[in-house]
PDB file with one MODEL, atoms N, CA, C and O in Angstrom:
MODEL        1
ATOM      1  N   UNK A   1       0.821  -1.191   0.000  1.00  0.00           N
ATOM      2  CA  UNK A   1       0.000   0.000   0.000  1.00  0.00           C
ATOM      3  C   UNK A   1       0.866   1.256   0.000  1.00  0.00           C
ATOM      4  O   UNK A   1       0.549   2.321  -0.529  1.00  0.00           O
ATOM      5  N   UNK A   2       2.195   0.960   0.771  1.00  0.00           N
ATOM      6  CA  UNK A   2       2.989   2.209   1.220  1.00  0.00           C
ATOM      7  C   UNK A   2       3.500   2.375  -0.478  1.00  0.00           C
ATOM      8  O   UNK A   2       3.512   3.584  -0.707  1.00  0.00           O
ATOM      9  N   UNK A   3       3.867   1.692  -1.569  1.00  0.00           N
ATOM     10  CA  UNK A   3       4.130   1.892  -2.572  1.00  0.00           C
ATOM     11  C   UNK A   3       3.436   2.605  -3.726  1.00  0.00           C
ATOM     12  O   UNK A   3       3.959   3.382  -4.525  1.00  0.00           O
ATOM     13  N   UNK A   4       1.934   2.133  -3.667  1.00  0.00           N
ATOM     14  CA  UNK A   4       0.667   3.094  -4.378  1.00  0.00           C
ATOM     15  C   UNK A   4       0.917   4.147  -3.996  1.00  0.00           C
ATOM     16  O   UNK A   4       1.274   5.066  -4.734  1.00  0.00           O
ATOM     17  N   UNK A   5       0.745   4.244  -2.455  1.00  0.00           N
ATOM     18  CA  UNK A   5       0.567   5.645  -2.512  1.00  0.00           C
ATOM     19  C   UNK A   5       1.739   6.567  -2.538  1.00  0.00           C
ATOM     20  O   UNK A   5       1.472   7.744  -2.293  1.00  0.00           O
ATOM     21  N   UNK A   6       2.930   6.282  -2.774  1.00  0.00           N
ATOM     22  CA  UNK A   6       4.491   6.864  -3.203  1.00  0.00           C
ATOM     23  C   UNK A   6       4.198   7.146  -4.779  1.00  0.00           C
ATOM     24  O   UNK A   6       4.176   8.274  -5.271  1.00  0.00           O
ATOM     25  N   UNK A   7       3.973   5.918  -5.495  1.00  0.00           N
ATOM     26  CA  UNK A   7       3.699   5.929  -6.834  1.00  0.00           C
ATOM     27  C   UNK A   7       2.904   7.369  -7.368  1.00  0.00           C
ATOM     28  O   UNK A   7       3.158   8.246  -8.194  1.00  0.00           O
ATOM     29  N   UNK A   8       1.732   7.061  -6.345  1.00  0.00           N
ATOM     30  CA  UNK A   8       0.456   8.151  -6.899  1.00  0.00           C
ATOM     31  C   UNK A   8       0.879   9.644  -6.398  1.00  0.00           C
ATOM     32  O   UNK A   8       0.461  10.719  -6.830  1.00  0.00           O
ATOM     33  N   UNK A   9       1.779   9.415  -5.413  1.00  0.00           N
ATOM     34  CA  UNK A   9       2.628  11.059  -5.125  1.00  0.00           C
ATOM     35  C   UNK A   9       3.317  11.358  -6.109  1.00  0.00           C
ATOM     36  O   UNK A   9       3.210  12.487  -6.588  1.00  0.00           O
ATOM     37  N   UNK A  10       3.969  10.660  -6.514  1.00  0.00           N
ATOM     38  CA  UNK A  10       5.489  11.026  -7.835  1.00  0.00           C
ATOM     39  C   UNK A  10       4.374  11.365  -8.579  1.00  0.00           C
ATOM     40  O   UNK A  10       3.995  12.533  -8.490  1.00  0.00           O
ATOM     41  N   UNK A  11       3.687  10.507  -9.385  1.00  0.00           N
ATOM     42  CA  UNK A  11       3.107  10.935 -10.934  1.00  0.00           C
ATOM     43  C   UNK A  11       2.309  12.070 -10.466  1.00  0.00           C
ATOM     44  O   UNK A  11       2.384  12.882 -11.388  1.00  0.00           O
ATOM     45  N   UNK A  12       1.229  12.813  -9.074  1.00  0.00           N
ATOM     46  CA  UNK A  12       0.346  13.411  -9.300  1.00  0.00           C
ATOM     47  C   UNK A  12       1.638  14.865  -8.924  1.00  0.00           C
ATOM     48  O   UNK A  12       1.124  15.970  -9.096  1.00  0.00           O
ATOM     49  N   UNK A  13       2.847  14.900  -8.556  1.00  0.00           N
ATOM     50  CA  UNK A  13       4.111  15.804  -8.041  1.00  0.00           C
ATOM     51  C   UNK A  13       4.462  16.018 -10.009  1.00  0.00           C
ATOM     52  O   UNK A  13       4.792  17.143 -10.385  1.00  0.00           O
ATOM     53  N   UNK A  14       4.354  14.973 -10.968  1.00  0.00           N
ATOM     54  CA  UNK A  14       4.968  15.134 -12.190  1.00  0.00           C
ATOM     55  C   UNK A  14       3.825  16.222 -13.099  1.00  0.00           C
ATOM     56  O   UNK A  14       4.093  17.360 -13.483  1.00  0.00           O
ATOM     57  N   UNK A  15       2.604  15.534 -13.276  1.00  0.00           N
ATOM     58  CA  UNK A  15       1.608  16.217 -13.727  1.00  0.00           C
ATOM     59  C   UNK A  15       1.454  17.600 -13.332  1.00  0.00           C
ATOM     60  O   UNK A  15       1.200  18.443 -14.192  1.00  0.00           O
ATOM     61  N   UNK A  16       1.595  17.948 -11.989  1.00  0.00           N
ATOM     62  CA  UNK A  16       1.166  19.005 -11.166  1.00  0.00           C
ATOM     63  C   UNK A  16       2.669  20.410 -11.441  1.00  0.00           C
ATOM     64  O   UNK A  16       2.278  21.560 -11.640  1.00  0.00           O
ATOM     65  N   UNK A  17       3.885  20.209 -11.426  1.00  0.00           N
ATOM     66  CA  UNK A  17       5.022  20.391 -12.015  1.00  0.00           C
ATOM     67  C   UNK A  17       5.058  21.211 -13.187  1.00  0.00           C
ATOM     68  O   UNK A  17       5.783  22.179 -13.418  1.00  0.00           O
ATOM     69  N   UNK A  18       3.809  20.472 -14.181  1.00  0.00           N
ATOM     70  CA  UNK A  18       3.956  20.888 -15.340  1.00  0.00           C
ATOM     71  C   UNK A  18       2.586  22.114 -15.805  1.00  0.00           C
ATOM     72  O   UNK A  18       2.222  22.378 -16.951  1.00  0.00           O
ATOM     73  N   UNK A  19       2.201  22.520 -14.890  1.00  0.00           N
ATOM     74  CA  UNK A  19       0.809  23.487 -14.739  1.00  0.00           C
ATOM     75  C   UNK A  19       1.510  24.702 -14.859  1.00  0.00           C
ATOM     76  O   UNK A  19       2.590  24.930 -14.315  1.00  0.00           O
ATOM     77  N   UNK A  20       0.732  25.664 -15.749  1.00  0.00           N
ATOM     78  CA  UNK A  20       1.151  26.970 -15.514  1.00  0.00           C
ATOM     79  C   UNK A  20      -0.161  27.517 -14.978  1.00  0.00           C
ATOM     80  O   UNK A  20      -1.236  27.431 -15.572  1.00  0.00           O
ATOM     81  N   UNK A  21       0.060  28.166 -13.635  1.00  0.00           N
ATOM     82  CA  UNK A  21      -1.246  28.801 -12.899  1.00  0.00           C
ATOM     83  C   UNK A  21      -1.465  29.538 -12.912  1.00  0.00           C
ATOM     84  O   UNK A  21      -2.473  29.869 -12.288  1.00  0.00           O
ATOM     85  N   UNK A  22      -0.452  30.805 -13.896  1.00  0.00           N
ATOM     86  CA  UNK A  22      -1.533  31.412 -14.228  1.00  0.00           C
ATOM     87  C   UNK A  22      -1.844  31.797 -15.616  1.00  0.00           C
ATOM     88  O   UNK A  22      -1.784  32.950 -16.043  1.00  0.00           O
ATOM     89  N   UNK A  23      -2.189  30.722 -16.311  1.00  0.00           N
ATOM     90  CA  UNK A  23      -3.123  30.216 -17.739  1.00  0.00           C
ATOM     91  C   UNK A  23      -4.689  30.613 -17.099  1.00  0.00           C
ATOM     92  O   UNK A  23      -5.142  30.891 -15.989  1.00  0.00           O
ATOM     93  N   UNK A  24      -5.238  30.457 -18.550  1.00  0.00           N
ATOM     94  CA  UNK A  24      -6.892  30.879 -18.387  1.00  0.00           C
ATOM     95  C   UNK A  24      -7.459  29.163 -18.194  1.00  0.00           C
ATOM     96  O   UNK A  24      -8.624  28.935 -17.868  1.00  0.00           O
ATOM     97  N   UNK A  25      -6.771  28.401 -18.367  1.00  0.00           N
ATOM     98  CA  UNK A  25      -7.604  27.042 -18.005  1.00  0.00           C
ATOM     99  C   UNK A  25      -6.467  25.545 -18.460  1.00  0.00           C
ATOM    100  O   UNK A  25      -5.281  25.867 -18.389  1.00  0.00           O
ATOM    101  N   UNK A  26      -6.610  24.626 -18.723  1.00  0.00           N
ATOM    102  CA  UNK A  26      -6.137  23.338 -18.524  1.00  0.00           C
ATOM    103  C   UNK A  26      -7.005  23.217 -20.387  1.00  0.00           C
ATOM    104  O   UNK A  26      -8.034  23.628 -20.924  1.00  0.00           O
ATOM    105  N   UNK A  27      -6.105  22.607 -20.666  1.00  0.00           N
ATOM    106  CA  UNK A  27      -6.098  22.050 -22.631  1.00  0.00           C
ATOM    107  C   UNK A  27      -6.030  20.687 -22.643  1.00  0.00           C
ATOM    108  O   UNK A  27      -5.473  20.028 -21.765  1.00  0.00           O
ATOM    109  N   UNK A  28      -6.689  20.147 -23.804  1.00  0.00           N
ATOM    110  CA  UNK A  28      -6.768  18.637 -23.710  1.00  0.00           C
ATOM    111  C   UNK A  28      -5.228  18.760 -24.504  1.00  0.00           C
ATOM    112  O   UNK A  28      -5.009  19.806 -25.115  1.00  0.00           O
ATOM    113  N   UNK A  29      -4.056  17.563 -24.482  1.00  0.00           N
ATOM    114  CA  UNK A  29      -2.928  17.118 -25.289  1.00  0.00           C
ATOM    115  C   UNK A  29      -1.935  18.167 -24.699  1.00  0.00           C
ATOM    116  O   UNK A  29      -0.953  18.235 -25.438  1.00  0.00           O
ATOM    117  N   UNK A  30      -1.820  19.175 -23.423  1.00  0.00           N
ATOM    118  CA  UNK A  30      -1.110  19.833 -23.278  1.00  0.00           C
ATOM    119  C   UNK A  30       0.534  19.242 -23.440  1.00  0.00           C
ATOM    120  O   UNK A  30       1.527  19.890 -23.772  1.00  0.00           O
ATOM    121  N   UNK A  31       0.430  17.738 -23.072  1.00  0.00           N
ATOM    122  CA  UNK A  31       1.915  17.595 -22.959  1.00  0.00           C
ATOM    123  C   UNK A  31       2.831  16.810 -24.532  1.00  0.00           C
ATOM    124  O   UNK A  31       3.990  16.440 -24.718  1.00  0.00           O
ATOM    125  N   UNK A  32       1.422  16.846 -25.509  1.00  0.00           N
ATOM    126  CA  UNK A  32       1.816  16.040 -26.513  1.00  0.00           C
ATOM    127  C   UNK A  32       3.098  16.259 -26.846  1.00  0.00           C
ATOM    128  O   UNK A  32       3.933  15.376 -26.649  1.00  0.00           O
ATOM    129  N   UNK A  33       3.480  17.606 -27.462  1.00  0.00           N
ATOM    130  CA  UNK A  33       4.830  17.821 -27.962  1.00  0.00           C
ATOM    131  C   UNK A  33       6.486  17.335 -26.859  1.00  0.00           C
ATOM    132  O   UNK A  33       7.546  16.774 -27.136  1.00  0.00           O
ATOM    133  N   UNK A  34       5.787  18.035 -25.369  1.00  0.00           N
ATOM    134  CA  UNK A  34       7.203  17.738 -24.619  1.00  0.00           C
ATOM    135  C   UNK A  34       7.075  16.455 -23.924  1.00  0.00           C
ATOM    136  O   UNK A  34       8.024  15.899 -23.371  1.00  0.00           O
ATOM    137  N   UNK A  35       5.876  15.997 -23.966  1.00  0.00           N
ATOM    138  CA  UNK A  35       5.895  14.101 -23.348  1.00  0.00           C
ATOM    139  C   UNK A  35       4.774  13.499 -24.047  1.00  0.00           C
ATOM    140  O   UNK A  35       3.602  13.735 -23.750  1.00  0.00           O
ATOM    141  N   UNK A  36       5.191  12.616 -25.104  1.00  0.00           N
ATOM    142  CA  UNK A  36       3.322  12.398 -25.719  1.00  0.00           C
ATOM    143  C   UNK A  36       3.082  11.811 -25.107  1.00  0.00           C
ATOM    144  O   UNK A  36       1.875  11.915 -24.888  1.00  0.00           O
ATOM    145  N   UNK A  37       3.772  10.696 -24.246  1.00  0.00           N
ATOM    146  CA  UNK A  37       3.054   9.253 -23.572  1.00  0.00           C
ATOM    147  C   UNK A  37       2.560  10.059 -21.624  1.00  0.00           C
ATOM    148  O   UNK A  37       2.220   9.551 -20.556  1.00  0.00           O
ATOM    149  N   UNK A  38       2.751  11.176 -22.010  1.00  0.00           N
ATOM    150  CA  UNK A  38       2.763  11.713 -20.415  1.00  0.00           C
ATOM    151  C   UNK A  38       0.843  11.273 -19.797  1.00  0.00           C
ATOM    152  O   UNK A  38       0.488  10.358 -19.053  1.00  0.00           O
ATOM    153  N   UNK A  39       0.174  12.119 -20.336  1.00  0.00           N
ATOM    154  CA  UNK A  39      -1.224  11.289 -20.349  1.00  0.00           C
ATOM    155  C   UNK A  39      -1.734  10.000 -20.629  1.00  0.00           C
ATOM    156  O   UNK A  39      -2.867   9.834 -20.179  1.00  0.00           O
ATOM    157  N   UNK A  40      -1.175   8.889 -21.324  1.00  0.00           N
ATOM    158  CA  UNK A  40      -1.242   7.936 -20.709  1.00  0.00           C
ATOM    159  C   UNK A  40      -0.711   7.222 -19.832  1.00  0.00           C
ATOM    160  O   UNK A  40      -1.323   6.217 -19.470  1.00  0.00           O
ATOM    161  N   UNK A  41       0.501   7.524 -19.280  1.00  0.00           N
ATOM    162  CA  UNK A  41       1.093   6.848 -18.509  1.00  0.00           C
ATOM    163  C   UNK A  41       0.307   7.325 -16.892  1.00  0.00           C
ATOM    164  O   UNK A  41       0.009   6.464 -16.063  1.00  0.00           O
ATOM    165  N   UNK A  42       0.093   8.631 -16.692  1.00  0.00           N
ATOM    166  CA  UNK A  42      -0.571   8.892 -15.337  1.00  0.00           C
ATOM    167  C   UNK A  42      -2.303   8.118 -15.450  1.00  0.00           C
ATOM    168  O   UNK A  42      -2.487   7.504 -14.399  1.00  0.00           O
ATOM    169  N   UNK A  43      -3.657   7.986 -16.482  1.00  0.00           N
ATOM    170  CA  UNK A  43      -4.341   7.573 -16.889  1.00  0.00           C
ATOM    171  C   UNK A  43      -3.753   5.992 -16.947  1.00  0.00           C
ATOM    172  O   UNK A  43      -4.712   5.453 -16.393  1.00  0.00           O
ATOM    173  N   UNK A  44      -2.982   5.071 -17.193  1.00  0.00           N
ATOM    174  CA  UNK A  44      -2.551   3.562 -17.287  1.00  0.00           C
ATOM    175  C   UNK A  44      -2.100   3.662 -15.047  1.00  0.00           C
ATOM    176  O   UNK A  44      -2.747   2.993 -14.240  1.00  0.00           O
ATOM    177  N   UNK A  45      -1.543   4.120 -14.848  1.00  0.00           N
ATOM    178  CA  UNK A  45      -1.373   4.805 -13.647  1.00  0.00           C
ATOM    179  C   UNK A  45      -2.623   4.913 -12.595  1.00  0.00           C
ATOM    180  O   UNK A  45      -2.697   4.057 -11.713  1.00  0.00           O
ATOM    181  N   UNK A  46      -3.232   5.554 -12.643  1.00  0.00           N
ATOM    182  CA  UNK A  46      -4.554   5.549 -11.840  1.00  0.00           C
ATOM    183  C   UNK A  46      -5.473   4.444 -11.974  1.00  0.00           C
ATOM    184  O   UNK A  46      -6.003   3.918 -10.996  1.00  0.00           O
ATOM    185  N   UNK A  47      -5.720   3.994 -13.456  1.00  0.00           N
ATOM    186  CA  UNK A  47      -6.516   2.946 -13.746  1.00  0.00           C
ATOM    187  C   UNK A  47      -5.928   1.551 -12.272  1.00  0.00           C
ATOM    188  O   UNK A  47      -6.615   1.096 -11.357  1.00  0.00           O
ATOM    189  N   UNK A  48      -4.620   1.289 -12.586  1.00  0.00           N
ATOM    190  CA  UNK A  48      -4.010   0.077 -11.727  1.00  0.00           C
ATOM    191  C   UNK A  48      -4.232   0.559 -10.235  1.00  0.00           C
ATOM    192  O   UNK A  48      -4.323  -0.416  -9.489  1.00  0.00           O
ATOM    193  N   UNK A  49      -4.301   1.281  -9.842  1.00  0.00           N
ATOM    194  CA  UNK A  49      -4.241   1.831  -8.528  1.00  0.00           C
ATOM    195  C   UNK A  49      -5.883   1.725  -8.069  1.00  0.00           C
ATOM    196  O   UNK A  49      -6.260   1.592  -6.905  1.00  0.00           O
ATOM    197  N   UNK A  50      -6.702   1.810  -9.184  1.00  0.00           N
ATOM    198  CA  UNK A  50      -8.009   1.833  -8.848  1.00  0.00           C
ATOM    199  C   UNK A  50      -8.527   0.222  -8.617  1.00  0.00           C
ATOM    200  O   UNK A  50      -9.146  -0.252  -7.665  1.00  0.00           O
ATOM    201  N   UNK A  51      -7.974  -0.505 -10.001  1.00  0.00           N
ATOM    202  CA  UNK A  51      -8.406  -1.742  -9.694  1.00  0.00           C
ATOM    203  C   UNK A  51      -7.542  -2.426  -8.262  1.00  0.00           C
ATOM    204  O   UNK A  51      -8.039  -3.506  -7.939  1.00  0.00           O
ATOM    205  N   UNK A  52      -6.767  -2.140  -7.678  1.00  0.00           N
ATOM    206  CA  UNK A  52      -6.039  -2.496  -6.743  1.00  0.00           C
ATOM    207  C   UNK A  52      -6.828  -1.685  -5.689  1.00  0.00           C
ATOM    208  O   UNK A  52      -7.667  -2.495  -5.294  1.00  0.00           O
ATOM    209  N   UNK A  53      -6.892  -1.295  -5.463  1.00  0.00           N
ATOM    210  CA  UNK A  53      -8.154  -0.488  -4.131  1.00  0.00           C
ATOM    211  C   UNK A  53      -9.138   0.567  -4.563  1.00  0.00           C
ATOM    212  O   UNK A  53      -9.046   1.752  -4.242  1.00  0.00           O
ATOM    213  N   UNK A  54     -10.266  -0.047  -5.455  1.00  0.00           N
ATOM    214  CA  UNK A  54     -11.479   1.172  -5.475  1.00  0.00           C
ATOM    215  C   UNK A  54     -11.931   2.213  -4.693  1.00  0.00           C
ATOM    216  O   UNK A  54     -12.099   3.252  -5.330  1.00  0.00           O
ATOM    217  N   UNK A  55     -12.140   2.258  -3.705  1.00  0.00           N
ATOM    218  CA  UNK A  55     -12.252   3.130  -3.127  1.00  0.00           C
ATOM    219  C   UNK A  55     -10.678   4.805  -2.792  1.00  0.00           C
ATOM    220  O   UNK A  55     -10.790   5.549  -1.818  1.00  0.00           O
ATOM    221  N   UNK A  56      -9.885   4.909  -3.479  1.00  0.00           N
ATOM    222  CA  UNK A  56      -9.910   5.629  -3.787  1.00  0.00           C
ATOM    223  C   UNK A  56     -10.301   6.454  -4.896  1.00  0.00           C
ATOM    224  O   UNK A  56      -9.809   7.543  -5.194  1.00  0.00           O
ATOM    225  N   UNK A  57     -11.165   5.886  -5.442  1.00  0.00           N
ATOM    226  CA  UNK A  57     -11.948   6.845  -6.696  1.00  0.00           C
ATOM    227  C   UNK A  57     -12.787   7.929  -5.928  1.00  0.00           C
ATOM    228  O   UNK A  57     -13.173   8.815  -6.690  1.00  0.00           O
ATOM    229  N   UNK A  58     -13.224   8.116  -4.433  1.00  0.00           N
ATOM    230  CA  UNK A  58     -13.836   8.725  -4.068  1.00  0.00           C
ATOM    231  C   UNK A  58     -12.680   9.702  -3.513  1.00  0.00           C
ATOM    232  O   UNK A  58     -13.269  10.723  -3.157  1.00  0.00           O
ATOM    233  N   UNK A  59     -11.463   9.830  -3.307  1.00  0.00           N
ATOM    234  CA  UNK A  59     -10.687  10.537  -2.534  1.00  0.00           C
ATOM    235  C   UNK A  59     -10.477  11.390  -4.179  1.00  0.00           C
ATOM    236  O   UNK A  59     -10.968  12.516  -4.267  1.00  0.00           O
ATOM    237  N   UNK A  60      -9.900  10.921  -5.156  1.00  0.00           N
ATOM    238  CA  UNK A  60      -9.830  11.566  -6.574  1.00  0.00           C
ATOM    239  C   UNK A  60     -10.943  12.117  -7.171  1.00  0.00           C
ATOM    240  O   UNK A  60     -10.746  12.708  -8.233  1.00  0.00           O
ATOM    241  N   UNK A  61     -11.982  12.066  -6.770  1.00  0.00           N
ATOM    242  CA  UNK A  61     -13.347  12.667  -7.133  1.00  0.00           C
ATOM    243  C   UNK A  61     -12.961  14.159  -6.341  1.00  0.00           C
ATOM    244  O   UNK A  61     -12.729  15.238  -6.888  1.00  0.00           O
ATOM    245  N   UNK A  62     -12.975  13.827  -4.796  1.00  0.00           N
ATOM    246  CA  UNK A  62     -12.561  14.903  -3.931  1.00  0.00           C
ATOM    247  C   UNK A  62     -11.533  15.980  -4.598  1.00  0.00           C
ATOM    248  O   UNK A  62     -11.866  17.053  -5.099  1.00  0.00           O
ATOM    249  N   UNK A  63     -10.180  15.444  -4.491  1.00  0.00           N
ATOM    250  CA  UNK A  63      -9.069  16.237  -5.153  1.00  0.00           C
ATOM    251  C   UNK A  63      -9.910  17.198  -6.458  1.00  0.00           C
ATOM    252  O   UNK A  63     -10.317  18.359  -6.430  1.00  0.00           O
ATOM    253  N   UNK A  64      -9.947  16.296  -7.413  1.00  0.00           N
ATOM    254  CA  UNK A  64     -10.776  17.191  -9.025  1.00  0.00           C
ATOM    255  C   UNK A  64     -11.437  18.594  -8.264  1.00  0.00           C
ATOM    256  O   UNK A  64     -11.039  19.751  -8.397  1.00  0.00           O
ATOM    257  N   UNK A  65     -12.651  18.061  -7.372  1.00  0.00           N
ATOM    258  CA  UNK A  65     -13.642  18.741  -7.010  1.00  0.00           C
ATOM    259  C   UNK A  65     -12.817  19.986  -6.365  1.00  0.00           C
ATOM    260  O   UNK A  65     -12.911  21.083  -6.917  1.00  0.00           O
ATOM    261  N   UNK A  66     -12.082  19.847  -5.310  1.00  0.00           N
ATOM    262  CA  UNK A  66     -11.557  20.966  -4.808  1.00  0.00           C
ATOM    263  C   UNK A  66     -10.543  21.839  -5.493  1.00  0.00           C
ATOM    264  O   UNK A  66     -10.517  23.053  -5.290  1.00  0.00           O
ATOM    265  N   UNK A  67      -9.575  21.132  -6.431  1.00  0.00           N
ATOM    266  CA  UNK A  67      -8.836  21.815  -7.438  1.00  0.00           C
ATOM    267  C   UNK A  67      -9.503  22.271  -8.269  1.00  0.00           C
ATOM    268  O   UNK A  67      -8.905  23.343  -8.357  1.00  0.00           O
ATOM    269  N   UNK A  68     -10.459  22.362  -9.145  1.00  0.00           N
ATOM    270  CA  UNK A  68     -11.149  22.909 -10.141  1.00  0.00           C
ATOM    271  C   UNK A  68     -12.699  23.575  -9.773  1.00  0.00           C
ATOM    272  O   UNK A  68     -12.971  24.724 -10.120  1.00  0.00           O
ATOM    273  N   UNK A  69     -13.312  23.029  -9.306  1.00  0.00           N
ATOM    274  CA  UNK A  69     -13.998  23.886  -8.704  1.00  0.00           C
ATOM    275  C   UNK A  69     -13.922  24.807  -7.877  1.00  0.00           C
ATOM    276  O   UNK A  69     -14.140  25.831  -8.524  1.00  0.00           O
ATOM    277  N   UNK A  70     -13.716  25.107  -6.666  1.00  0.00           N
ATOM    278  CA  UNK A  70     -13.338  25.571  -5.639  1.00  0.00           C
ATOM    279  C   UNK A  70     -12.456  26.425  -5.904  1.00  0.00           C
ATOM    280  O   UNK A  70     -12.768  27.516  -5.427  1.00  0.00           O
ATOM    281  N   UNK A  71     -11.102  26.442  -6.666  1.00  0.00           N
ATOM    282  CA  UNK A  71     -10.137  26.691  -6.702  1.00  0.00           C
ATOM    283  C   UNK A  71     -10.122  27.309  -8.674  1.00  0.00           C
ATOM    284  O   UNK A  71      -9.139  27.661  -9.326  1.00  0.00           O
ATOM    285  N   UNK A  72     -10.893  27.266  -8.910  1.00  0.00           N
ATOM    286  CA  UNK A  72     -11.294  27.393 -10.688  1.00  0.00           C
ATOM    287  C   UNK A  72      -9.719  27.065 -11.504  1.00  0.00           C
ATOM    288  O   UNK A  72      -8.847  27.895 -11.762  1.00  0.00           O
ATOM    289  N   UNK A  73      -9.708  25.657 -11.779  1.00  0.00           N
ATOM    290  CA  UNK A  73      -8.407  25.350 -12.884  1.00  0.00           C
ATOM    291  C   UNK A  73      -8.722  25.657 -14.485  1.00  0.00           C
ATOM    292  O   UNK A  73      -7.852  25.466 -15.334  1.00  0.00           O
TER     293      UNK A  73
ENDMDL
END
């Protein structure tokens, strides 16, 4: 378990890294040119982590909700 959740720190520390905050919003393919496989690998990434303990889909519902809503991404 102590490894998921190391795993899911690095990739959501890699994704998060690459945000400019202050853009007018979040683009689908942002990382195509400087990482194409970057969106699937965090997406192949979460998927395994989910089938390995579902219930964090409700803690990642949370996160979305408070980063983008709350917080307007």
């Amino acid at each position: 378990m102590a490894n998921l959740l190391t795993m899911f720190f690095v990739m959501e520390m890699i994704v998060v890294s690459g945000f400019n905050f202050g853009a007018s919003g979040l683009s689908k393919n942002y990382y195509f040119l400087s990482c194409p496989i970057a969106e699937l690998v965090v997406k192949n990434t979460i998927n395994r982590a989910l089938q390995d303990d579902p219930t964090l889909a409700a803690g990642l519902v949370r996160v979305h909700f408070h980063d983008c809503s709350m917080i307007q991404c």
